[in-house]
N, C-alpha and C positions, 0 to 999 in steps of 0.2 A: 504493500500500500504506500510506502515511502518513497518506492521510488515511481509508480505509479503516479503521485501528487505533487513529487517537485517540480517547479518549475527549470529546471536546468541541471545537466551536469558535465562534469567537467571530463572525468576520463570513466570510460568503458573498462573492465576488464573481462577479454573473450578467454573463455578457457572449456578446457573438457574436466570433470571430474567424475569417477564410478566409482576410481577405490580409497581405502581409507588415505592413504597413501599423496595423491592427489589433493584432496580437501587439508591437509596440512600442510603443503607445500606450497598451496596457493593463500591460504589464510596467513603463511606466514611470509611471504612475499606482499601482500597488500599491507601487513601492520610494517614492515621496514621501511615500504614505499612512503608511505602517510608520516612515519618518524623521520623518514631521511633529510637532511639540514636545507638542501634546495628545491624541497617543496615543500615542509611542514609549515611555514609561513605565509602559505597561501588560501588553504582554509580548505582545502579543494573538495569538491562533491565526488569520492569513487565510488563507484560500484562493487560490495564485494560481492559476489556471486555463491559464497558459502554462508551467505544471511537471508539469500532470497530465495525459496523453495516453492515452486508452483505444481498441484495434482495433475492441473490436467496440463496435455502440450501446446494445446489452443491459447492457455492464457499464459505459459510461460515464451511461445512464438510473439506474440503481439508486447507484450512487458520489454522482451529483449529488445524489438523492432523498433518500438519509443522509445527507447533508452540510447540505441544509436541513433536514431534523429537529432536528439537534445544535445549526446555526448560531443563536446570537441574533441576530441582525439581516443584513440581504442589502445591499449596494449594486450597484445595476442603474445599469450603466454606458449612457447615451445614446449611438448610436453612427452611421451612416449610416442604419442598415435596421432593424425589428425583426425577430426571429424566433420560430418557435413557440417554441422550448424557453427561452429568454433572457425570454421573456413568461410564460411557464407557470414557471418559478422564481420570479418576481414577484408571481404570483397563489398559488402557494402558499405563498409566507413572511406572506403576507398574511391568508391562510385559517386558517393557525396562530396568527395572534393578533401577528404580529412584525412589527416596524416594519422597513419597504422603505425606504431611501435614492436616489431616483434622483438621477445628479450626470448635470446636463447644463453643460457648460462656458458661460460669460458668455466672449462675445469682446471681446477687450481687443488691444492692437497685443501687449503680451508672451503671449498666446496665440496671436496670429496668427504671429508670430516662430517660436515654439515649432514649429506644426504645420507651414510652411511650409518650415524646417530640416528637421521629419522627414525630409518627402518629398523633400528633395536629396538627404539624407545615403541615401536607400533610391535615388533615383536613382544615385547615384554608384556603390552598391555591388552595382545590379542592374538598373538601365537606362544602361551606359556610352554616353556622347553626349547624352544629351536634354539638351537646354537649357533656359535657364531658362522659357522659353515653353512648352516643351512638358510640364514641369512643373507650371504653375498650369493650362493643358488637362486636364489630367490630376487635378489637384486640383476640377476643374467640371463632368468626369466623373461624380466623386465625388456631388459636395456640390449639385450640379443638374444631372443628366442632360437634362433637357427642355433645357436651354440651345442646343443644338444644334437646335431646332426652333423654340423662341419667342422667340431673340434673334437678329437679325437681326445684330448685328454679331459672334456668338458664329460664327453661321454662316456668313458671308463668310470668317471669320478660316479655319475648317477648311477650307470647300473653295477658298480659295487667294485668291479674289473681291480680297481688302482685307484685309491683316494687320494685326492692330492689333499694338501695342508693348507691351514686358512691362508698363510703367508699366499702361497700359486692363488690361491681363490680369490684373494683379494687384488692380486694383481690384473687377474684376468676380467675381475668386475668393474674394474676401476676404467680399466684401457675401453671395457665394452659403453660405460657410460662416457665417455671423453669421445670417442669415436662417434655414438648418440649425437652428443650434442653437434660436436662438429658439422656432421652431416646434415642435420637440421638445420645446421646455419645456413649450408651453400646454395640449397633447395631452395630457401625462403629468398634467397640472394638472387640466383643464378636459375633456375630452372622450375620453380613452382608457378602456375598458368595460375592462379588466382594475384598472384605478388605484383603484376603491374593490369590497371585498370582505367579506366576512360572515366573522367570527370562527366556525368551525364548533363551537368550543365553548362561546362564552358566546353566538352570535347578534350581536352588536356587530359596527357599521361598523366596518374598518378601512381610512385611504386610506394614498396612498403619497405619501412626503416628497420632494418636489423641490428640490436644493439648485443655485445656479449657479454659487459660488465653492467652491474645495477646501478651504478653510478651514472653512469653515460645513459642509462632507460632516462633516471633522475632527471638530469641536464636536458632531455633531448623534451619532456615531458614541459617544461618549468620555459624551456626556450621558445616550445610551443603556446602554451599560454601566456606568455608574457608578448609575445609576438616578436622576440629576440631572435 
């Protein structure tokens, strides 16, 4: 109802969530956003999309629709998968003439840190027993499903053959989500057919901005609204 009856907002955030996983990654990406020093000064309207829960598709279709009309600007969260609707918010902030934000994470050891505590602390609180092994398994699920067909020591490890040690696991979950992201960037860059779009009212290209650090999301956000 809240964001149904504002009159204005300031940024969109498109995203997909199913798993628990998801819903913390994103909630905790919007409270850094709103903290961080070159935008909390602005008072700004976001959208979290882990506050707005709609039963039916009809009225959460129309809710998201009005919300990128109002929104100046969208940040389209890079995330395991894309999806129709997470893409089609993308292409129409686009199509209206507004600049897209895509933030796909640069992996660094303190973002590996970050994501790999996610996933214990969601272990802990809703896979009681899994270990640490079966944790970064679990994170290579994720972040390279094929793994279990094209790595041959990924494959022994599951079906029992030759275990490797968390140390290998962790190495090979690490390079799988770094590799993730990376390739998510290029696509959003260089080859994703929704990424550049036709302003429907003035005709002009519009692409979409790919940032890798949150700082630079920040800046590019703050430079937008300010008209800097």
């Amino acid at each position: 109802n809240v964001y149904l009856t504002s009159d204005h907002l300031d940024v969109y955030i498109a995203t997909s969530m199913r798993e628990r996983h998801e819903f913390m990654f994103v909630s905790d990406f919007i409270s850094k956003f709103e903290a961080n020093s070159l935008v909390s000064q602005l008072k700004l309207r976001v959208f979290d999309p882990t506050q707005a829960y709609c039963q039916s598709r009809i009225d959460k279709g129309l809710a998201e629709a009005l919300m990128l009309k109002r929104a100046a600007c969208t940040i389209y969260l890079a995330q395991e998968s894309d999806t129709l609707g997470k893409d089609s918010e993308l292409a129409s902030t686009l199509a209206q003439g507004k600049p897209v934000i895509a933030f796909v994470p640069e992996m660094d050891q303190k973002f590996w840190e970050y994501l790999y505590s996610t996933f214990r602390d969601l272990a802990a609180n809703g896979h009681e027993g899994e270990s640490e092994g079966e944790t970064l398994v679990r994170i290579l699920k994720i972040y390279r499903p094929d793994a279990a067909w094209i790595d041959g020591e990924i494959r022994d490890h599951i079906s029992g053959r030759q275990r490797l040690d968390e140390s290998r696991l962790k190495e090979k979950a690490q390079k799988a989500v770094e590799d993730h992201y990376n390739r998510r960037a290029k696509v959003l860059k260089d080859d994703h057919p929704l990424g550049l779009q036709t302003n429907l009212n003035t005709g002009v290209a519009n692409g979409v901005l790919v940032a890798r650090r949150f700082e630079d999301c920040a800046r590019l956000v703050r430079g937008i609204l300010l008209n800097e």
